[in-house]
ChimeraX commands (.cxc) that place a marker at each C-alpha (Angstrom):
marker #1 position 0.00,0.00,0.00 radius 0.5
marker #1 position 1.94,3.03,-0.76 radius 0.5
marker #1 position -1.38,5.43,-0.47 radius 0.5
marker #1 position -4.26,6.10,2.00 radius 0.5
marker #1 position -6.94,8.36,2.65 radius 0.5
marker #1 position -7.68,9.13,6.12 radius 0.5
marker #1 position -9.79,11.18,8.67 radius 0.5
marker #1 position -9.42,13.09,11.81 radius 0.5
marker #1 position -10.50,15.94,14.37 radius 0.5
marker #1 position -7.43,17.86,13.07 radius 0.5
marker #1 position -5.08,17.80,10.15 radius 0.5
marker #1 position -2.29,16.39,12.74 radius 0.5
marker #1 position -4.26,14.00,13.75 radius 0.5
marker #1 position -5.61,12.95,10.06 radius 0.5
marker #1 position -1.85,12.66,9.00 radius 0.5
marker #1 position -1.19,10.47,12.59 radius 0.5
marker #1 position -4.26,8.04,11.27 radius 0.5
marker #1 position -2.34,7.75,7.98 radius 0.5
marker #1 position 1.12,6.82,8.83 radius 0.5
marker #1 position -0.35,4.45,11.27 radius 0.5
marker #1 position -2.07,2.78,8.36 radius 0.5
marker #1 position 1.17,3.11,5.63 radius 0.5
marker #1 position 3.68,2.24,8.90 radius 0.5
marker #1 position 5.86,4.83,8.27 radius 0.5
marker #1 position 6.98,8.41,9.10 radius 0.5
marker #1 position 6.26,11.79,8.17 radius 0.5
marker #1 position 9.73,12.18,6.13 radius 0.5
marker #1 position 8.77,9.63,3.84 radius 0.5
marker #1 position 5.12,10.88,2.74 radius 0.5
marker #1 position 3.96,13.55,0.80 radius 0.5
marker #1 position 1.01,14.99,2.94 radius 0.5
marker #1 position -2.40,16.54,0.41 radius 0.5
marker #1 position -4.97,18.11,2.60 radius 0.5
marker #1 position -8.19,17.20,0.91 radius 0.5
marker #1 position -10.85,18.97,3.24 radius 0.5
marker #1 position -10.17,20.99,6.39 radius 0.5
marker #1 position -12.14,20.30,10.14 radius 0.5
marker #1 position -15.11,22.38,10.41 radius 0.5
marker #1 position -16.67,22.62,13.76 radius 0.5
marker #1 position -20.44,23.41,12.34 radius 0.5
marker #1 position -22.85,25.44,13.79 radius 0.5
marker #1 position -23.41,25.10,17.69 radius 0.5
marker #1 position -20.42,22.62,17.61 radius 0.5
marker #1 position -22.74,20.00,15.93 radius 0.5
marker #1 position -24.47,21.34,12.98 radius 0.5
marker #1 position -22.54,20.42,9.92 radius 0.5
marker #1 position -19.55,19.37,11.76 radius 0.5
marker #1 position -16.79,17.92,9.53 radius 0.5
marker #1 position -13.41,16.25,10.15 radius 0.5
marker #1 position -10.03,16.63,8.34 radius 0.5
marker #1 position -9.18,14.58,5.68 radius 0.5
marker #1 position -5.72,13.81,3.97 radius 0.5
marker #1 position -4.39,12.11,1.53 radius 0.5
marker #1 position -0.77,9.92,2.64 radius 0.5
marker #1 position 1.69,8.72,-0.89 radius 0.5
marker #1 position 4.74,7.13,-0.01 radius 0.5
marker #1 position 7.83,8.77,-1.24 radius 0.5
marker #1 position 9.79,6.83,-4.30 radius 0.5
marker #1 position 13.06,6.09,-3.49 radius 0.5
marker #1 position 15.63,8.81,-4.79 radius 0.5
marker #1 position 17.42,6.89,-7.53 radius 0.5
marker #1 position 21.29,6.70,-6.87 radius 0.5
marker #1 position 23.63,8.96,-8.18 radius 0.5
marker #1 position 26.84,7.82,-9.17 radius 0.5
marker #1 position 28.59,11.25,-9.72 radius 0.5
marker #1 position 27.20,11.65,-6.02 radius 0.5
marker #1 position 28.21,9.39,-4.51 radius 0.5
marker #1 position 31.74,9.05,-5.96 radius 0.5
marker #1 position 32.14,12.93,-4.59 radius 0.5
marker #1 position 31.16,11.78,-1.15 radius 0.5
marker #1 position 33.78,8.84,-1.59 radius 0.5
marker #1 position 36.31,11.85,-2.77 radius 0.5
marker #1 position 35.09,13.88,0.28 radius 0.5
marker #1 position 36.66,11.64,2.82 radius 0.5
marker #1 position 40.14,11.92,1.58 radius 0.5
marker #1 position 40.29,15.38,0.23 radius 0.5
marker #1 position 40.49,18.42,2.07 radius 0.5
marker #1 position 37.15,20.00,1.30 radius 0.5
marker #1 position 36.23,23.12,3.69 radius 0.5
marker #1 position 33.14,22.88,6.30 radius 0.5
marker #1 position 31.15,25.07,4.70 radius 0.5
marker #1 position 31.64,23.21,1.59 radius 0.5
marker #1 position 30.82,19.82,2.89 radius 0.5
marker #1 position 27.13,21.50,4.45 radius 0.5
marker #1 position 26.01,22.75,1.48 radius 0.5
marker #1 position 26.29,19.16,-0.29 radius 0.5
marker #1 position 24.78,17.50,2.42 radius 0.5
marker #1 position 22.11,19.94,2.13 radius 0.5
marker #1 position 21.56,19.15,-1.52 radius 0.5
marker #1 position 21.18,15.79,-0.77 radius 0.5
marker #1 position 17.82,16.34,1.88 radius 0.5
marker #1 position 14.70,15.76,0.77 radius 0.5
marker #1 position 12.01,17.94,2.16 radius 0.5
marker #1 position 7.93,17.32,2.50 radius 0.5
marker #1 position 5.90,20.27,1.19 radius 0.5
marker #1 position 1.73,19.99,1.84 radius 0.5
marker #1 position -0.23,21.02,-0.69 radius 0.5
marker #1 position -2.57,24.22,0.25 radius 0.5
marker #1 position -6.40,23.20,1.17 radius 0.5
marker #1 position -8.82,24.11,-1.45 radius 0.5
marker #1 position -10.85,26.94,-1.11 radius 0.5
marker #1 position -13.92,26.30,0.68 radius 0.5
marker #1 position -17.31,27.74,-1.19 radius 0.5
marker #1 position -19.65,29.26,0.76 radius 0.5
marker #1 position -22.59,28.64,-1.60 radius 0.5
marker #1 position -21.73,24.45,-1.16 radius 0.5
marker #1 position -21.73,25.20,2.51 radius 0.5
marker #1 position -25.05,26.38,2.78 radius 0.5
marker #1 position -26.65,24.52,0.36 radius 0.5
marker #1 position -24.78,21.19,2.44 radius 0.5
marker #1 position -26.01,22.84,5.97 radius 0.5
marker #1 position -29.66,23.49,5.00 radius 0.5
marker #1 position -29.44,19.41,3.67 radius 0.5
marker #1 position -28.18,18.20,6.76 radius 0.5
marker #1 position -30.36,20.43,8.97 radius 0.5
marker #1 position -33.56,18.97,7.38 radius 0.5
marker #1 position -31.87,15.63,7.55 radius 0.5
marker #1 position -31.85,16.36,11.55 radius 0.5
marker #1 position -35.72,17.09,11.39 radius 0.5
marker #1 position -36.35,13.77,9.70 radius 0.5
marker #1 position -37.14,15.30,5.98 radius 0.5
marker #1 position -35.04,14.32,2.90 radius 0.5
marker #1 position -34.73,17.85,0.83 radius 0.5
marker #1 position -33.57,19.03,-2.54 radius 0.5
marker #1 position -32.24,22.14,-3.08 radius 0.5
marker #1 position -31.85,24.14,-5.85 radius 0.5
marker #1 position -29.38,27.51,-5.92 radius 0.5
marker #1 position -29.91,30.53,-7.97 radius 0.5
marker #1 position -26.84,32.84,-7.71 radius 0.5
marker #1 position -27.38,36.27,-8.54 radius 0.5
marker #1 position -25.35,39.42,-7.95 radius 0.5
marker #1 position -26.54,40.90,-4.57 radius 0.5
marker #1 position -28.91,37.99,-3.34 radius 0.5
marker #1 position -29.11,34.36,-4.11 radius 0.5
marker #1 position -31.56,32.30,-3.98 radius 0.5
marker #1 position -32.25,28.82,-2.18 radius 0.5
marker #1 position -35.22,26.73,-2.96 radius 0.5
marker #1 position -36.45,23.94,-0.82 radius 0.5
marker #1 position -38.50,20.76,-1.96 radius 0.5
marker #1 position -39.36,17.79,-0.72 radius 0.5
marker #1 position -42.81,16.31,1.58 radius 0.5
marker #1 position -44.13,17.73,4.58 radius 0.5
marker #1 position -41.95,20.87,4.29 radius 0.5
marker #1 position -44.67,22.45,6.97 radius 0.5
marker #1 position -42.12,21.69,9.69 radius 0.5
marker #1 position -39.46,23.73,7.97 radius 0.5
marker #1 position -41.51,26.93,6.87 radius 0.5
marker #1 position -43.02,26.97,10.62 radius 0.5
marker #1 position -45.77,29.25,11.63 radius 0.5
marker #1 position -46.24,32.38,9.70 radius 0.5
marker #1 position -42.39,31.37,8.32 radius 0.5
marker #1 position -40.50,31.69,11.51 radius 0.5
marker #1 position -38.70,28.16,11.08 radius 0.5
marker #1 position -37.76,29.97,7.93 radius 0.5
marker #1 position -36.48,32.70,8.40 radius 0.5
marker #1 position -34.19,31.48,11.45 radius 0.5
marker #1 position -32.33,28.61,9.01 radius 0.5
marker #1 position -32.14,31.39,6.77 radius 0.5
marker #1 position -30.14,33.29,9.60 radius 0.5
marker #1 position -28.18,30.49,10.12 radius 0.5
marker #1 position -27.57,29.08,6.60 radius 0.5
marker #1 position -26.27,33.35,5.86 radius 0.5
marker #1 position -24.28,32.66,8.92 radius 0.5
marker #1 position -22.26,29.53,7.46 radius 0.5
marker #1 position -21.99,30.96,4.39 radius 0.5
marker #1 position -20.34,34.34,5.42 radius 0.5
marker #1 position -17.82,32.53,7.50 radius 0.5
marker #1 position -15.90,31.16,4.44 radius 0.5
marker #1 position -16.96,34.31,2.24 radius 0.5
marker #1 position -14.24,36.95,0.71 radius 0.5
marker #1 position -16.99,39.43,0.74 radius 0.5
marker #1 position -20.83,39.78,2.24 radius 0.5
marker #1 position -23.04,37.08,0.99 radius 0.5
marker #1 position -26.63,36.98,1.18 radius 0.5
marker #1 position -29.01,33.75,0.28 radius 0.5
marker #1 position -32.57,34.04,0.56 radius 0.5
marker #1 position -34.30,30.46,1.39 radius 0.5
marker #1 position -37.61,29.44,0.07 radius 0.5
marker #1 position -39.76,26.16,0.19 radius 0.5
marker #1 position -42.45,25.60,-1.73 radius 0.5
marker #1 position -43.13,28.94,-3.15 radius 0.5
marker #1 position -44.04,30.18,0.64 radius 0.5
marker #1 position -42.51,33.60,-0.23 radius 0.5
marker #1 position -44.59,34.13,-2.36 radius 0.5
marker #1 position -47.62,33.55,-0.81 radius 0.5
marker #1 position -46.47,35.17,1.98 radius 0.5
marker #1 position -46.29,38.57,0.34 radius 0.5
marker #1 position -50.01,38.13,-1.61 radius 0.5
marker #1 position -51.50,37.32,2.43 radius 0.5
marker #1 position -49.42,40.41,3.53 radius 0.5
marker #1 position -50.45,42.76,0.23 radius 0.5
marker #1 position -54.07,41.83,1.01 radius 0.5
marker #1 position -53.91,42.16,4.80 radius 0.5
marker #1 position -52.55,45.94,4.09 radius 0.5
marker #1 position -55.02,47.13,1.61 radius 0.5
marker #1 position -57.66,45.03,4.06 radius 0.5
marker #1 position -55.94,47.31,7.30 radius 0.5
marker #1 position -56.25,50.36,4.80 radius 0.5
marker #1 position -59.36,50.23,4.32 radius 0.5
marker #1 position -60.48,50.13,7.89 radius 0.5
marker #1 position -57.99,52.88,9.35 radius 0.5
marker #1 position -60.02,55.02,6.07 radius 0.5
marker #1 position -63.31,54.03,7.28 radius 0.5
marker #1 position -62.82,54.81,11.18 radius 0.5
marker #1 position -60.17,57.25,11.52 radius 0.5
marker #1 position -58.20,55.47,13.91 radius 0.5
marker #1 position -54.76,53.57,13.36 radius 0.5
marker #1 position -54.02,50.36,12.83 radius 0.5
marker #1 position -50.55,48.46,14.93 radius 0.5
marker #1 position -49.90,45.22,13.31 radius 0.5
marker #1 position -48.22,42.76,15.12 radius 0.5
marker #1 position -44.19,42.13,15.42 radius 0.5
marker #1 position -42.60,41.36,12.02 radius 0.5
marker #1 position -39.20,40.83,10.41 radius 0.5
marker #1 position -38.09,43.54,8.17 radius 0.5
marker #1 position -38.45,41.73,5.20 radius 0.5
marker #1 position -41.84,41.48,5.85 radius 0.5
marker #1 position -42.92,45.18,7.11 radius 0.5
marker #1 position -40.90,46.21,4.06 radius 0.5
marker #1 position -43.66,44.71,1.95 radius 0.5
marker #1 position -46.64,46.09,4.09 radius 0.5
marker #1 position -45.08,50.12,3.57 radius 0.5
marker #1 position -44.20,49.05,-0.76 radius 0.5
marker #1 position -47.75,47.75,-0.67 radius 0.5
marker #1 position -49.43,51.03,0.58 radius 0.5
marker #1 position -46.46,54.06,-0.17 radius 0.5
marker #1 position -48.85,54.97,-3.11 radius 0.5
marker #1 position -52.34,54.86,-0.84 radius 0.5
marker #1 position -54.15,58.46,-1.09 radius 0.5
marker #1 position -55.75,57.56,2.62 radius 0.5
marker #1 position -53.27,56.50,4.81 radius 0.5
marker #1 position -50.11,56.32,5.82 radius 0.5
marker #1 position -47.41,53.62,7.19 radius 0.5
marker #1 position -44.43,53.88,9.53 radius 0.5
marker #1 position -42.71,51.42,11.80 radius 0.5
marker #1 position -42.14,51.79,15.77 radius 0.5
marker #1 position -40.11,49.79,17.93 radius 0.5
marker #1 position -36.97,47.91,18.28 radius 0.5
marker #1 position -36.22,44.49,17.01 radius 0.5
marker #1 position -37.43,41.62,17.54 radius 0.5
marker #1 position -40.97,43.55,18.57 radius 0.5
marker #1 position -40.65,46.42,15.68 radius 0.5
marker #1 position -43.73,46.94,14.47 radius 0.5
marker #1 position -45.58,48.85,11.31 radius 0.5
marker #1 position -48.46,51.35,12.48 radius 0.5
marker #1 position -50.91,52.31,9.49 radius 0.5
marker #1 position -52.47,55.50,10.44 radius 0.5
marker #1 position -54.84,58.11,8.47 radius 0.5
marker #1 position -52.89,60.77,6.61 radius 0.5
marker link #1:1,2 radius 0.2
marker link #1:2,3 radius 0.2
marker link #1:3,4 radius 0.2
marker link #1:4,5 radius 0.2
marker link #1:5,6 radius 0.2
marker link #1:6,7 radius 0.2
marker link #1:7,8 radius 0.2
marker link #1:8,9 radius 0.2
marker link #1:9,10 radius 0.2
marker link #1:10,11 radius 0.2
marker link #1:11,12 radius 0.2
marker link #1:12,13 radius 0.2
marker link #1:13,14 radius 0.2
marker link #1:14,15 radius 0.2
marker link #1:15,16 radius 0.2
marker link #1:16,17 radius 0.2
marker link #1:17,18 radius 0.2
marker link #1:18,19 radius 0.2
marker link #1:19,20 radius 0.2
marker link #1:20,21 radius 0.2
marker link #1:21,22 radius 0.2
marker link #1:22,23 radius 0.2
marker link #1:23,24 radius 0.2
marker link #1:24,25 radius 0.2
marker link #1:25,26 radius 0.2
marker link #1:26,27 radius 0.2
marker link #1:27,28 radius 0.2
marker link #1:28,29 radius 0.2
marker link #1:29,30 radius 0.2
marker link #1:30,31 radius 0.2
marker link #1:31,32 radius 0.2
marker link #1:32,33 radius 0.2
marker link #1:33,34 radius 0.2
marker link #1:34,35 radius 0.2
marker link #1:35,36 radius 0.2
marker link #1:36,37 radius 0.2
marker link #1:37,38 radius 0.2
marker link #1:38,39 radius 0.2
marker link #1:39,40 radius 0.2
marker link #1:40,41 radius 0.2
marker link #1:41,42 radius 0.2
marker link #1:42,43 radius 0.2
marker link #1:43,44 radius 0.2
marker link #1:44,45 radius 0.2
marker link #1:45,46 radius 0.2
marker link #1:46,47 radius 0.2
marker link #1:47,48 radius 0.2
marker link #1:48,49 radius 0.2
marker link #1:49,50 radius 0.2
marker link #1:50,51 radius 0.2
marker link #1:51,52 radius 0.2
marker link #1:52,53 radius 0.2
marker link #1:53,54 radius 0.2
marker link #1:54,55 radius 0.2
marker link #1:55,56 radius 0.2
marker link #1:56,57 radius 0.2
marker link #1:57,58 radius 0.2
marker link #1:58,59 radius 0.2
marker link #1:59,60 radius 0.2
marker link #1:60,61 radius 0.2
marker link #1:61,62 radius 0.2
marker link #1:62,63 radius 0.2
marker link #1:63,64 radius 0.2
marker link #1:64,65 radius 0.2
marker link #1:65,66 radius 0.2
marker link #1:66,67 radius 0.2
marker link #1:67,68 radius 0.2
marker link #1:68,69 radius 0.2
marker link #1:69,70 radius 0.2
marker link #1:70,71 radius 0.2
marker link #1:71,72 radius 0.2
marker link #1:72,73 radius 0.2
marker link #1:73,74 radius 0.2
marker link #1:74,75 radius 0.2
marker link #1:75,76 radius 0.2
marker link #1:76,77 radius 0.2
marker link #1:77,78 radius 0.2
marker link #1:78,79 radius 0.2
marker link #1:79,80 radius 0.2
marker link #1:80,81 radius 0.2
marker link #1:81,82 radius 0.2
marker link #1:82,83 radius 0.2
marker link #1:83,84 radius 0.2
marker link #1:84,85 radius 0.2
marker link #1:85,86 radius 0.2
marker link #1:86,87 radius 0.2
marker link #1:87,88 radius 0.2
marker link #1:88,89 radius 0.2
marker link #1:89,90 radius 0.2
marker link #1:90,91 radius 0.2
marker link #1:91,92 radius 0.2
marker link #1:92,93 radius 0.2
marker link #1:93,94 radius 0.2
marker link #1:94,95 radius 0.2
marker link #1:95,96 radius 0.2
marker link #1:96,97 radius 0.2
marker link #1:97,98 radius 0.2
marker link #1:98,99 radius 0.2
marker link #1:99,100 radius 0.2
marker link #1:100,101 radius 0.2
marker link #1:101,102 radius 0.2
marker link #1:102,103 radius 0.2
marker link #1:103,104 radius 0.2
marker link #1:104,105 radius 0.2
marker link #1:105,106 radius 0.2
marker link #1:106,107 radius 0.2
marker link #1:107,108 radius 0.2
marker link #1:108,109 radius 0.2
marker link #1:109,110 radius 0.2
marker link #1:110,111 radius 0.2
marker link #1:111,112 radius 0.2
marker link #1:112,113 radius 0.2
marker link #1:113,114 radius 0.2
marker link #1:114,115 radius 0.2
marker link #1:115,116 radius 0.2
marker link #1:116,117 radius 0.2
marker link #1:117,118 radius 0.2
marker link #1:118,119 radius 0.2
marker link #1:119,120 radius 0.2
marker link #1:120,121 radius 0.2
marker link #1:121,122 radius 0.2
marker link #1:122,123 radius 0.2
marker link #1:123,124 radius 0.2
marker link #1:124,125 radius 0.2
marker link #1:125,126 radius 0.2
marker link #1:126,127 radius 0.2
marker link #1:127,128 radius 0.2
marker link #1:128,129 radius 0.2
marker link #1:129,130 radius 0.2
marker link #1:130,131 radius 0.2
marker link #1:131,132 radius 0.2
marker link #1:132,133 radius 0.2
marker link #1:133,134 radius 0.2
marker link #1:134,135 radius 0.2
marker link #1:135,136 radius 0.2
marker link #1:136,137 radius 0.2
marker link #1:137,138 radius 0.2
marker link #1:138,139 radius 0.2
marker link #1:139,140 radius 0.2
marker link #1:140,141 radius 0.2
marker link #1:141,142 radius 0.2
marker link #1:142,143 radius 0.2
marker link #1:143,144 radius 0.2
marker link #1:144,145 radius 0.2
marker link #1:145,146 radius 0.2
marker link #1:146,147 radius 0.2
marker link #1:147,148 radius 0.2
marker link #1:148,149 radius 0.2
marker link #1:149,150 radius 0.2
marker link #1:150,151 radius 0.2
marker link #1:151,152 radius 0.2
marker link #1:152,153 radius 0.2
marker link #1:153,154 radius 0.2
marker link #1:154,155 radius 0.2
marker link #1:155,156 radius 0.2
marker link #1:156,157 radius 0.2
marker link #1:157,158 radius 0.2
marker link #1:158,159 radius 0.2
marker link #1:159,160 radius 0.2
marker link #1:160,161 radius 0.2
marker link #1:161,162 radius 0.2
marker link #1:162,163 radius 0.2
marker link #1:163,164 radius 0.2
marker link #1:164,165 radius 0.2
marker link #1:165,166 radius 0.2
marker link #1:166,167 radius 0.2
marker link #1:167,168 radius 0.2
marker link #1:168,169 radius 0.2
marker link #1:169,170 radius 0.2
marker link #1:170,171 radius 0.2
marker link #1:171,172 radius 0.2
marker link #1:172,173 radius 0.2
marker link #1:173,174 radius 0.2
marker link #1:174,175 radius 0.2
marker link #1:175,176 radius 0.2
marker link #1:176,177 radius 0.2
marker link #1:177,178 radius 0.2
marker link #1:178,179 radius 0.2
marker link #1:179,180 radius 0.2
marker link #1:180,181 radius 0.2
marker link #1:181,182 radius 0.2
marker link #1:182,183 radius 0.2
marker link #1:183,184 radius 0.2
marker link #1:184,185 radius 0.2
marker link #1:185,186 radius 0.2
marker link #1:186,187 radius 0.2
marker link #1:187,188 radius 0.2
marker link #1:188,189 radius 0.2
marker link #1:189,190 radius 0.2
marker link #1:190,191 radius 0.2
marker link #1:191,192 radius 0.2
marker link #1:192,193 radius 0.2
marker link #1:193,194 radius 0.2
marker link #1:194,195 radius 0.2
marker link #1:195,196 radius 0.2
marker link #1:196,197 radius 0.2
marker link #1:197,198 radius 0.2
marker link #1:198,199 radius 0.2
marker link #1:199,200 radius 0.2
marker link #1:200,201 radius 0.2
marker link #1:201,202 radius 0.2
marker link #1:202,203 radius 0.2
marker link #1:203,204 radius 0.2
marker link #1:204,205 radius 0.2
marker link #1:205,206 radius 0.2
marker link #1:206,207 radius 0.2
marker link #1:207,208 radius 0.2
marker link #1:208,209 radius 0.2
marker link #1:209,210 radius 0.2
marker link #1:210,211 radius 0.2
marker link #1:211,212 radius 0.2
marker link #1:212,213 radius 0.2
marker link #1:213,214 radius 0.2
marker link #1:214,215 radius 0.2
marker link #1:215,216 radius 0.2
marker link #1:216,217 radius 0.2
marker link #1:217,218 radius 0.2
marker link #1:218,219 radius 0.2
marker link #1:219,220 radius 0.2
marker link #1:220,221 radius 0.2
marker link #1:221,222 radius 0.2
marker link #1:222,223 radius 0.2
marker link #1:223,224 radius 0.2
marker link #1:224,225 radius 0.2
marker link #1:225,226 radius 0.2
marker link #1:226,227 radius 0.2
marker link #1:227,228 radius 0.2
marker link #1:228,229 radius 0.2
marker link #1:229,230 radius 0.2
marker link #1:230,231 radius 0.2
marker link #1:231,232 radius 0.2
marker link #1:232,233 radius 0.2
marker link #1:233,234 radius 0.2
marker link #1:234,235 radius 0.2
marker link #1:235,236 radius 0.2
marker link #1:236,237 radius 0.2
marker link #1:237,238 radius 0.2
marker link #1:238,239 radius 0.2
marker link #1:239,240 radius 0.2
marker link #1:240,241 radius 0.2
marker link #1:241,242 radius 0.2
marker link #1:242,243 radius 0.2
marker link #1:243,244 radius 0.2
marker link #1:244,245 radius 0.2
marker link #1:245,246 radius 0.2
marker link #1:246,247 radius 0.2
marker link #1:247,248 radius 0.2
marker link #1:248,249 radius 0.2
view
């Protein structure tokens, strides 16, 4: 066996499984880090180990003209310094090869599969990269337990998938997560609740406070009325408990 894959909580101890295996030492191996450890999220999530690749060394072939000059070295009077720098020319080193770059995109897209895989459901998931936002779609069965009520199961992976993908990011990345077109229908109930609200703050005068909501979706209750003639919409609060107030103009 002169090569071996093997695993481990750190690259040392990947490369201590390895020579274990092969039964040699680290001089004679040339080391390839295939993947690096990855603690996942919460120290669980995701979690990955190391992983190397071991190849024995070939044998350096002999050189003659070598090793007649070390033969001539013993009875001539070559200088100190002189006799270092051959010996030195004569050591063979071990280089590692750098880790490949980790992309963040495969990282989410891997942490929302095993996530779901920890709820029970078996997902696929489709990414859309765009310039500022990408997108994530979710399919599979009984994806009720992953949307949550009113989307809050939702919108907290999507927290946490942004989170894993930004820690092996160059720059800011942003991935919006859908399953089963809930976005979508999200904004048509929250479009039809404001012009619903509107219409009642118009009839009695009196302003409307809708409950707690994320920004994404308060955003869509002010686009959905900024053109009303009636009323008017502002938000109050800090987060989590921000709210949007319609009121009469």
């Amino acid at each position: 066996m002169t090569k071996v894959i093997a695993t481990g909580k750190t690259i040392e101890d990947a490369v201590e499984q390895g020579l274990s295996q092969l039964g040699t030492s680290r001089k004679h191996v040339h080391v390839t880090v295939l993947e690096q450890p990855s603690k996942g999220f919460l120290g669980f999530i995701g979690a990955r180990k190391a992983k190397v690749e071991l190849t024995i060394l070939p044998e350096p072939a002999v050189d003659e003209a070598k090793v007649a000059a070390s033969f001539h070295l013993q009875d001539s009077p070559v200088q100190p310094a002189e006799k270092e720098h051959l010996v030195k020319q004569s050591s063979a080193t071990v280089a590692e090869e750098p880790a490949s770059k980790i992309d963040p995109y495969e990282e989410a897209v891997r942490f929302v599969r095993e996530t779901a895989a920890g709820m029970g459901l078996e997902v696929e998931v489709e990414l859309r990269r765009g310039k500022d936002e990408s997108m994530m779609d979710i399919s599979g069965s009984d994806l009720g337990m992953l949307i949550g009520r009113r989307g809050q199961t939702l919108d907290a992976l999507q927290y946490l998938t942004n989170i894993v993908a930004n820690r092996h990011a160059d720059g800011y990345v942003k991935i919006i997560l859908d399953a089963e077109n809930f976005r979508l229908r999200r904004q048509k109930t929250l479009e039809n609740l404001a012009e619903r609200l509107a219409a009642q703050v118009t009839r009695t005068g009196k302003e409307v406070i809708l409950e707690p909501m994320p920004p994404n979706e308060r955003k869509t209750i002010h686009a959905a009325l900024q053109r009303h003639s009636e009323v008017r919409t502002f938000s109050k609060g800090d987060e989590p408990n921000r709210r949007v107030i319609i009121a009469k103009k």
